[in-house]
C-alpha positions as CSV (number, residue, x, y, z in Angstrom):
1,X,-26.2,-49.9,-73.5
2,X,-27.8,-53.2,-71.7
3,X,-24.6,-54.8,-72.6
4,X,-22.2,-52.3,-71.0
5,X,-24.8,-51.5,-68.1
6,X,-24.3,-55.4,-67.3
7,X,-20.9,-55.6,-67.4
8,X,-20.7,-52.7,-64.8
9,X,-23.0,-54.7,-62.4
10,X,-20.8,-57.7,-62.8
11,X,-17.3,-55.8,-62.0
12,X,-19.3,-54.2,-59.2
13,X,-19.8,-57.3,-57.9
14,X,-16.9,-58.5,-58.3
15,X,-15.4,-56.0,-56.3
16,X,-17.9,-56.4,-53.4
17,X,-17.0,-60.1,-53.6
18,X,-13.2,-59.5,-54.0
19,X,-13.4,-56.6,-50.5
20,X,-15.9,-59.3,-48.5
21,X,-13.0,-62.1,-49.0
22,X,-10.4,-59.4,-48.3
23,X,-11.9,-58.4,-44.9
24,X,-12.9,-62.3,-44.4
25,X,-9.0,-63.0,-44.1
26,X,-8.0,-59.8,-42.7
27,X,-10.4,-60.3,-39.8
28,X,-11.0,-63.5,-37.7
29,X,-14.2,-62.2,-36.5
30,X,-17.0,-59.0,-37.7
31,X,-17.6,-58.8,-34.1
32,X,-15.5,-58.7,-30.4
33,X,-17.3,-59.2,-27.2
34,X,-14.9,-58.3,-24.0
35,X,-17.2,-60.0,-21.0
36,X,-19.2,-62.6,-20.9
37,X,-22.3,-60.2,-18.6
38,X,-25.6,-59.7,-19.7
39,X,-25.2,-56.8,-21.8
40,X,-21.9,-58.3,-23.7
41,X,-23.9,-61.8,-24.4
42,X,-26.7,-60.3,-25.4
43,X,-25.3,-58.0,-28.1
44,X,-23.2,-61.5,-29.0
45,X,-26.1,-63.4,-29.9
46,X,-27.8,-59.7,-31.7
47,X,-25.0,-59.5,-33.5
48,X,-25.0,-63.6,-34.4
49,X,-28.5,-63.2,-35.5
50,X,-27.8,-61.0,-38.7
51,X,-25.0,-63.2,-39.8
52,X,-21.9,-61.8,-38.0
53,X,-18.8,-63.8,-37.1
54,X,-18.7,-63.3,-33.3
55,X,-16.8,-64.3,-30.3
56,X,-17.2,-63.6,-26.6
57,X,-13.9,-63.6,-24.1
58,X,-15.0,-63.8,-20.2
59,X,-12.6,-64.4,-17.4
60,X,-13.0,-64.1,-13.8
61,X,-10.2,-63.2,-12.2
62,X,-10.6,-64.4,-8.4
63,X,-11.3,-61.6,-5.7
64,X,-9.3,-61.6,-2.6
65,X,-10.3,-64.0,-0.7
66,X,-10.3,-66.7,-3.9
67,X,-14.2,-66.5,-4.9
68,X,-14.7,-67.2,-8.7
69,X,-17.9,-68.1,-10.5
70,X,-19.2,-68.9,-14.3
71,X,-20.5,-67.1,-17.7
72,X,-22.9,-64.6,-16.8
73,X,-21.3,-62.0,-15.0
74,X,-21.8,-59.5,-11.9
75,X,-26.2,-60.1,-12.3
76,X,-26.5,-63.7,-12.5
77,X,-23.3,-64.9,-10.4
78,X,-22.7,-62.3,-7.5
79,X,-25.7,-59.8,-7.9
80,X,-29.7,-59.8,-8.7
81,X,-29.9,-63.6,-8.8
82,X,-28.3,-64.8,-5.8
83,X,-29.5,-61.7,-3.9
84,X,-32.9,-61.9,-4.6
85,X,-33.1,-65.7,-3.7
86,X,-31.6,-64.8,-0.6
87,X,-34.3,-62.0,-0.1
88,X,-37.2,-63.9,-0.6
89,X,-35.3,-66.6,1.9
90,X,-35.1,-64.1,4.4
91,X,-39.2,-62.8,3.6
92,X,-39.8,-66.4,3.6
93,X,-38.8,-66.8,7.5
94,X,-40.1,-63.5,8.6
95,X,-43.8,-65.0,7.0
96,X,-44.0,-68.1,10.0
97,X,-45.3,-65.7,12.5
98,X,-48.2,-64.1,10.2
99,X,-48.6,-68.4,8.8
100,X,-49.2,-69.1,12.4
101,X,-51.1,-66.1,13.1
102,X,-53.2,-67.6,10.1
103,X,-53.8,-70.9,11.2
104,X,-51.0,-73.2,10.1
105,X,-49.0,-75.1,12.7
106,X,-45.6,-73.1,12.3
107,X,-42.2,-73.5,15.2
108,X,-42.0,-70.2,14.8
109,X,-38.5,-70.7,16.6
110,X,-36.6,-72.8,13.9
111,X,-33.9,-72.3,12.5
112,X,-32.7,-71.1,9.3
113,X,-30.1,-73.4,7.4
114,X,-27.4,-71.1,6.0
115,X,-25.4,-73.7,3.9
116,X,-28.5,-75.1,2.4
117,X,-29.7,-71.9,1.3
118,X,-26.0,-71.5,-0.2
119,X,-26.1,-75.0,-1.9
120,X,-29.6,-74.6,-3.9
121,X,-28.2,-70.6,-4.9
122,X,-25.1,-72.0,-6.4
123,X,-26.8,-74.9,-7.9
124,X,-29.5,-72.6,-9.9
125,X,-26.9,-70.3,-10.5
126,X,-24.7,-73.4,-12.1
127,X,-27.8,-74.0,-14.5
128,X,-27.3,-70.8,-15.7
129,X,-23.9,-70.8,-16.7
130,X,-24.5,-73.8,-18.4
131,X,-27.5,-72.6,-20.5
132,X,-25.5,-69.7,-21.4
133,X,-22.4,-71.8,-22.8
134,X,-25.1,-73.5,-24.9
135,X,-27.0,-70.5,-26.3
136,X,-23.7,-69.6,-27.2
137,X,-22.7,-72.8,-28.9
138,X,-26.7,-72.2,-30.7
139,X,-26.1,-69.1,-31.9
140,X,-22.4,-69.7,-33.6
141,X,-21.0,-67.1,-31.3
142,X,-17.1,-68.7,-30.2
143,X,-16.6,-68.8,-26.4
144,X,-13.3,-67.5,-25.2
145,X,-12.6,-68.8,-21.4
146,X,-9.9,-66.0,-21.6
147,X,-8.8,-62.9,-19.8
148,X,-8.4,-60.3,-22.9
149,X,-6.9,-57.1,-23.7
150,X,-6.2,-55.1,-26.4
151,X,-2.9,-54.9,-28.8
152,X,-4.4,-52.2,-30.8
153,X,-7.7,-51.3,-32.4
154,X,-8.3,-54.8,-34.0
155,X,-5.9,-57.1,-32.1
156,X,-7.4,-59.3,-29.4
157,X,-4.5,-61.1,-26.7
158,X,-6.1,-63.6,-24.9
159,X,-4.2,-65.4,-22.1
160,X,-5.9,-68.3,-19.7
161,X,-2.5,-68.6,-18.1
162,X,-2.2,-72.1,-19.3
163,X,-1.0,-72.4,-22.6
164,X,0.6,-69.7,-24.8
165,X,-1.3,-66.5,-25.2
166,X,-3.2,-66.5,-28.8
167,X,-4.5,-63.3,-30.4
168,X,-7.2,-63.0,-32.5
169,X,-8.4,-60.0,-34.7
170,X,-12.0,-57.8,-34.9
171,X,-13.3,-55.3,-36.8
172,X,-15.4,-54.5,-34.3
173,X,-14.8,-55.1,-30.5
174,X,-16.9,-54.2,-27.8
175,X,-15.8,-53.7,-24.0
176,X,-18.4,-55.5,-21.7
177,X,-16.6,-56.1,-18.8
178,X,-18.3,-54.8,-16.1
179,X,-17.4,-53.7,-12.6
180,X,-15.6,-55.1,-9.1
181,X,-16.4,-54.2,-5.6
182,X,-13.9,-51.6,-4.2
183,X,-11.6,-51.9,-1.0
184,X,-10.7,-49.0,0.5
185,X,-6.5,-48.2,0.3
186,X,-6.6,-46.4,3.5
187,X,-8.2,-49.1,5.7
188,X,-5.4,-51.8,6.8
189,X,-6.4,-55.1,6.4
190,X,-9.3,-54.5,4.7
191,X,-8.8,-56.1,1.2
192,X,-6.7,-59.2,3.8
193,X,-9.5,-59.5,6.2
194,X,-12.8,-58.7,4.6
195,X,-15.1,-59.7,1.7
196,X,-17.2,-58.2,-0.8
197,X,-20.4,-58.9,-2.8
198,X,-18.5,-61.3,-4.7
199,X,-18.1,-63.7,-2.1
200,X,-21.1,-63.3,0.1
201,X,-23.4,-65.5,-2.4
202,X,-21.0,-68.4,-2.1
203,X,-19.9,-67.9,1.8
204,X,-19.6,-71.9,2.6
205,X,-19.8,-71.0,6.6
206,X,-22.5,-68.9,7.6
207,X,-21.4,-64.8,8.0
208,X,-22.3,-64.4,11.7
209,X,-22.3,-60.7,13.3
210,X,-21.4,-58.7,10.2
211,X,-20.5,-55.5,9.1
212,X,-21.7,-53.7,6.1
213,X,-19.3,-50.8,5.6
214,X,-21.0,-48.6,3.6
215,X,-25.3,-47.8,2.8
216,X,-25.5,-48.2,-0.9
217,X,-27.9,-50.3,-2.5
218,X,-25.6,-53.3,-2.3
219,X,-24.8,-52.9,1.4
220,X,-28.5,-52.2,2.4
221,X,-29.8,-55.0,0.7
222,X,-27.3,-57.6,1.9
223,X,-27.8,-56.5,5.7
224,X,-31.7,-56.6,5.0
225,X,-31.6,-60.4,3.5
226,X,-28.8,-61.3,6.8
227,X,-31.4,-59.4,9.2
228,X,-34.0,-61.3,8.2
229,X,-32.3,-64.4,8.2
230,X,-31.7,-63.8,11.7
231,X,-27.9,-62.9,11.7
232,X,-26.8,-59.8,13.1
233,X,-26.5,-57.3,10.7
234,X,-24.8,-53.4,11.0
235,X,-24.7,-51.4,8.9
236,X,-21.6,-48.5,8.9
237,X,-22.3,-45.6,7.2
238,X,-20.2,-42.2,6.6
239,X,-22.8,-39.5,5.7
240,X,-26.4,-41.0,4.2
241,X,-28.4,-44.2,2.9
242,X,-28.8,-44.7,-0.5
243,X,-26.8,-42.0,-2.1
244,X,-28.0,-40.9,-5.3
245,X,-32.3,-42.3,-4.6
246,X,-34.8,-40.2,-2.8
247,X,-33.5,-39.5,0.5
248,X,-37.2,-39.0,2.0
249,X,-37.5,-43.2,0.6
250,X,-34.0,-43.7,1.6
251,X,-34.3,-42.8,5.2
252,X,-37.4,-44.2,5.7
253,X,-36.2,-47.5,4.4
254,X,-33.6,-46.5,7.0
255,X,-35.9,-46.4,9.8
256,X,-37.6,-49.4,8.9
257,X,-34.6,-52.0,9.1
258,X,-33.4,-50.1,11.8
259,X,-37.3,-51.0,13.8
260,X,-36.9,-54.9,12.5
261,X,-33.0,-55.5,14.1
262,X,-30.3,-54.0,11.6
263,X,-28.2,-51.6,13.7
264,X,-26.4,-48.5,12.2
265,X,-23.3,-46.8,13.1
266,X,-24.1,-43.3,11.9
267,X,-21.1,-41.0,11.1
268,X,-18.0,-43.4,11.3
269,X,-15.6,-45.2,9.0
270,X,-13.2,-48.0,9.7
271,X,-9.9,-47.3,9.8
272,X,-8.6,-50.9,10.7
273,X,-9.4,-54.3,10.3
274,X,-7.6,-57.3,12.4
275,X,-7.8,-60.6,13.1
276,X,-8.2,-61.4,16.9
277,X,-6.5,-64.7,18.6
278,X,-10.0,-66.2,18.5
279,X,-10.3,-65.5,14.7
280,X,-12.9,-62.9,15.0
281,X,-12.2,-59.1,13.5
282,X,-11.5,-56.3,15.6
283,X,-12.5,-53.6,13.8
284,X,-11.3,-49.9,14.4
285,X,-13.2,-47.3,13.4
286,X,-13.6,-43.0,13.7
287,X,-16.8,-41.3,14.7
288,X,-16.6,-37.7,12.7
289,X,-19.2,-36.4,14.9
290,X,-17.4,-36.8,18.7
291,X,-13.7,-37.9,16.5
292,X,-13.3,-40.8,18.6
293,X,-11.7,-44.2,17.7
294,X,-14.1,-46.8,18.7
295,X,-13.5,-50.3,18.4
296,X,-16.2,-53.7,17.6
297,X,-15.8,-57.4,16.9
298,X,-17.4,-59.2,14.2
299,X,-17.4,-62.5,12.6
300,X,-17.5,-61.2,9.1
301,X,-16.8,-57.5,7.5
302,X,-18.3,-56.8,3.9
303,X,-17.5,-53.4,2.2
304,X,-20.0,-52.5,0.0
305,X,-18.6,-48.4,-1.0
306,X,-18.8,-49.3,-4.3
307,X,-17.4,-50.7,-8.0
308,X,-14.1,-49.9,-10.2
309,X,-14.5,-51.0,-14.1
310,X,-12.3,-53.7,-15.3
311,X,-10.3,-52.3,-17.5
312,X,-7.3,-50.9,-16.3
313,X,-5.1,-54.0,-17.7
314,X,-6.5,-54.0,-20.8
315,X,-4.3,-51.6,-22.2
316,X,-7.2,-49.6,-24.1
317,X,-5.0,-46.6,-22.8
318,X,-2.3,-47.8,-24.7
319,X,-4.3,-47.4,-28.2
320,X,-5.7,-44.0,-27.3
321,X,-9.2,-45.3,-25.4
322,X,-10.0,-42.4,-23.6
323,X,-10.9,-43.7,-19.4
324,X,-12.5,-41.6,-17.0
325,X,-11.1,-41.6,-13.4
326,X,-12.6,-44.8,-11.9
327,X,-11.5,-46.4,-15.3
328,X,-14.8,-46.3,-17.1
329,X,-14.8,-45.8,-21.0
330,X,-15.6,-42.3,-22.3
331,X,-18.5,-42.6,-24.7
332,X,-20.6,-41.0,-27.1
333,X,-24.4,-41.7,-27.8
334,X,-23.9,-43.9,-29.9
335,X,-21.4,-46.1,-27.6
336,X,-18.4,-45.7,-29.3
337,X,-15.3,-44.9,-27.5
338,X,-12.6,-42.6,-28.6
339,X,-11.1,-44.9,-31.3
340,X,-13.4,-45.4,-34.1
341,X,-14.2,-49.1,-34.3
342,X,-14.4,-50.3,-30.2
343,X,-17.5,-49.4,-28.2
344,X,-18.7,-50.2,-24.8
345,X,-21.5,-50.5,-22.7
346,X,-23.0,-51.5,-19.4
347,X,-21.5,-50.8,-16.2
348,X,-17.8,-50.1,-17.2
349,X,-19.0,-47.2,-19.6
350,X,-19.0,-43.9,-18.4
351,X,-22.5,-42.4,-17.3
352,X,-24.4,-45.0,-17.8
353,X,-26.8,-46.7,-15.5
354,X,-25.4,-49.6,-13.5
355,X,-28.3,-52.2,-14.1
356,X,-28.9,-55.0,-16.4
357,X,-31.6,-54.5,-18.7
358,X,-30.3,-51.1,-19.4
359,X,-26.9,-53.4,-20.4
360,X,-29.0,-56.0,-22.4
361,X,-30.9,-53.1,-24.4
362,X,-28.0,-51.2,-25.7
363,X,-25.9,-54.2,-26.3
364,X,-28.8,-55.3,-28.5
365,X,-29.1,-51.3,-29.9
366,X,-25.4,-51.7,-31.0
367,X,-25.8,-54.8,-32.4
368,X,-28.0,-53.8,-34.8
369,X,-26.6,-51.0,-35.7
370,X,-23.6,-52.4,-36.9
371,X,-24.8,-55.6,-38.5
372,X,-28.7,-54.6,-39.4
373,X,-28.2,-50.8,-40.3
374,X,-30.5,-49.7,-37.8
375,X,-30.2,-46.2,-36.0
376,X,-31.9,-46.5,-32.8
377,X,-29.6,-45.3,-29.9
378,X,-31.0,-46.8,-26.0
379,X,-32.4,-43.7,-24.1
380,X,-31.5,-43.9,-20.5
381,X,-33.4,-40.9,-19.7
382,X,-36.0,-43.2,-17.5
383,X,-34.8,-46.2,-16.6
384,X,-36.7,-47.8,-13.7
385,X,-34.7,-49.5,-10.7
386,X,-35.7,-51.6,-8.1
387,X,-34.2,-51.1,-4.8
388,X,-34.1,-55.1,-2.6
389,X,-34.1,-54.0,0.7
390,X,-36.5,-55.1,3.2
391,X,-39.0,-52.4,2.3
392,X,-38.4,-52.7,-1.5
393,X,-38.3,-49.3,-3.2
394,X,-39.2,-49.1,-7.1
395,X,-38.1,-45.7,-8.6
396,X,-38.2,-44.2,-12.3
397,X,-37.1,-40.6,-13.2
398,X,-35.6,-38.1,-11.1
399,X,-35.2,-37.9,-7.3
400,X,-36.4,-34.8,-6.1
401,X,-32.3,-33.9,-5.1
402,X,-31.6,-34.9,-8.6
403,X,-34.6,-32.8,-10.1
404,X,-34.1,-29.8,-8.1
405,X,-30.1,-30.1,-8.9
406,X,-30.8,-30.1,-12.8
407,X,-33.9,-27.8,-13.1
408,X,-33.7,-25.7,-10.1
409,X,-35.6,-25.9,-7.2
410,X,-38.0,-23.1,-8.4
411,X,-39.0,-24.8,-11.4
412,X,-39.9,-27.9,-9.4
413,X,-42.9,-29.2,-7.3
414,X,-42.0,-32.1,-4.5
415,X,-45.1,-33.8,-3.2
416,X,-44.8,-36.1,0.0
417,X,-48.0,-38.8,-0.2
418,X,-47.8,-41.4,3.0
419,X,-50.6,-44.1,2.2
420,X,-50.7,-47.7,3.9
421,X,-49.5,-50.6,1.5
422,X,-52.2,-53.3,0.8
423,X,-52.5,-56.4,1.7
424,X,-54.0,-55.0,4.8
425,X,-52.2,-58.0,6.4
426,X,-48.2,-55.6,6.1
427,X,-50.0,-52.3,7.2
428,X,-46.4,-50.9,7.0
429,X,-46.3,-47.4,6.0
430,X,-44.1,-46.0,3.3
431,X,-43.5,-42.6,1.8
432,X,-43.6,-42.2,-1.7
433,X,-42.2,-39.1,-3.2
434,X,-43.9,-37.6,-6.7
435,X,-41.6,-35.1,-8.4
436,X,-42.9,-33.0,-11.5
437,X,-41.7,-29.9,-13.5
438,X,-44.0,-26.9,-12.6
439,X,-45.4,-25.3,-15.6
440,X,-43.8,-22.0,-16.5
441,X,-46.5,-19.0,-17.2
């Protein structure tokens, strides 16, 4: 009996080792990462950790007007990074009146030094690039400087436009690729004429007079860090700020800039954009309250009404990856698309939050899952965001439109609380909006 019972562990193993060399050269890689962004590197190097064979493709494709950037993606290159360092720039300027106020011997009138700002942005956001490539190189994890798509459910193309395409295959492959700034289809000259997000960080000639078309986050927060700078800054917006926050926060965040020099055009969106002999843009626009064409020059017009996932040349459609309408992949909880063995997360999967340590979480979730036999799925039922406008705004849970909208306005309480923010130095008041679930009798 101990004879035979070894004899069975010996051809099990045997098989195990015969179906582990089998996948070995049916397979160049355990593991796929489309887009090199914070959630796709950071399930590369989970994934690297538990002994997978993993490889990460990231290509920028230039935006209109040419901009390209590094390994990293949206956060690091064009997003929080850049954005933030150019916030605290702007709350850095805006601080010489109190320093003077407090003793220190401040020109309150100098000027700000747009392309040096620039310079030291790109140069810390070069350092990360480069510490990426090298974690990368660290971990094992092979670095594709590629654009990708999909040939079917395991076959990788990857093309830098140089030399031949190659193609590689996964058993698993995960789409990472993230989002780009929309332009409009029914504004002439807008994709021509104006910029995006993805080349504000990188602008080598400072913006000028500029317009923000549109009040999201993104919009808001760039004309807040420009204010504050001291360019002019307006801000074009079609119905309300913040779409999708607290519009109690939202409009007093609103009022705020609008009190410290960012103008809004309430109620209009451009219809035209041209360039002027004197290289300026005329831009048209229609009011929907009075339904007049108005018109206004600027140096620079940014559109900021919002993001498209890139994956509509990957050909996922073409292996039965179901997309929703903005092109973002249909999911289930456990990040897997519609074909069995390709998964995706982070801003180009359907539903999910658009933020970056919600990306980095389930990227790591998945990860482990596949190559560690975990089970843990990422909750995104509270996921904090911080919002970088002048007045920041921090928010967690519902909004009250949100809460009233899923529970019913019955079944929730809304309660306003105004209080002044400490140090007593700001005395800038802000409303903060508590929302909770009344307790059913």
């Amino acid at each position: 009996a101990s004879d035979v019972y070894k004899r069975q562990v010996v051809s099990t193993q045997s098989t195990w080792e015969f179906n582990f060399q089998f996948m070995e050269e049916e397979f160049d890689y355990d593991y796929f990462v489309i887009g090199g962004g914070s959630g796709g590197l950071a399930s590369a190097k989970e994934a690297a950790k538990f002994g997978a064979r993993v490889a990460v493709a990231d290509f920028v494709t230039p935006s209109p007007q040419g901009s390209k950037w590094g390994l990293g993606g949206t956060c690091v290159n064009v997003g929080c990074i850049p954005k933030k360092l150019m916030h605290f720039a702007a709350g850095a300027g805006e601080l010489k009146h109190d320093q003077k106020e407090c003793g220190w011997d401040i020109d309150v009138k100098s000027q700000h030094n747009w392309e040096k700002m620039v310079k030291n942005v790109q140069k810390h956001i070069k350092k990360l690039n480069w510490g990426y490539k090298v974690e990368l190189v660290e971990k094992n994890v092979k670095y594709y400087n590629k654009l990708a798509s999909v040939v079917d459910k395991h076959t990788i193309e990857l093309n830098d436009f140089k030399k031949p395409a190659e193609k590689v295959r996964a058993k698993y492959i995960l789409i990472a690729v993230g989002g780009r700034p929309t332009y409009p289809d029914d504004v002439e000259g807008a994709a021509k004429y104006g910029i995006s997000s993805d080349d504000l960080f990188s602008l080598q000639k400072e913006p000028g007079k500029t317009l923000f078309v549109g009040a999201s986050y993104i919009g808001l927060e760039c004309a807040g860090f420009l204010t504050g700078l001291g360019r002019e800054s307006v801000v074009m917006v079609r119905s309300i700020l913040l779409r999708g926050f607290d519009q109690d926060v939202a409009n007093q965040i609103g009022d705020y800039m609008e009190k410290h020099g960012t103008r809004f055009i309430r109620k209009s969106t451009p219809t035209k954009v041209e360039k002027t002999e004197e290289g300026r843009l005329r831009v048209s626009y229609l009011n929907h309250e009075t339904n007049e064409t108005l018109q206004e020059e600027f140096d620079t017009v940014l559109f900021a009404i919002g993001r498209t996932a890139e994956t509509k040349k990957m050909g996922l459609e073409n292996i039965g990856v179901k997309l929703a309408k903005q092109g973002k992949v249909i999911t289930d909880d456990d990040d897997r698309s519609s074909v069995d063995n390709i998964f995706a997360i982070g801003d180009c999967a359907e539903g999910r939050p658009e933020l970056t340590p919600s990306a980095i979480s389930a990227g790591r979730y998945l990860a482990r899952r596949l190559f560690n036999g975990e089970t843990s799925l990422m909750d995104y039922s509270y996921v904090p965001t911080t919002v970088f406008t002048p007045l920041e705004y921090g928010s967690c849970g519902f909004s009250e439109e949100a809460a009233f909208e899923k529970f019913g306005q019955d079944n929730v309480e809304a309660v306003s609380y105004t209080h002044l923010t400490l140090p007593t130095i700001y005395s800038v008041q802000i409303s903060v909006v508590a929302v909770s679930l009344k307790k059913k009798k």
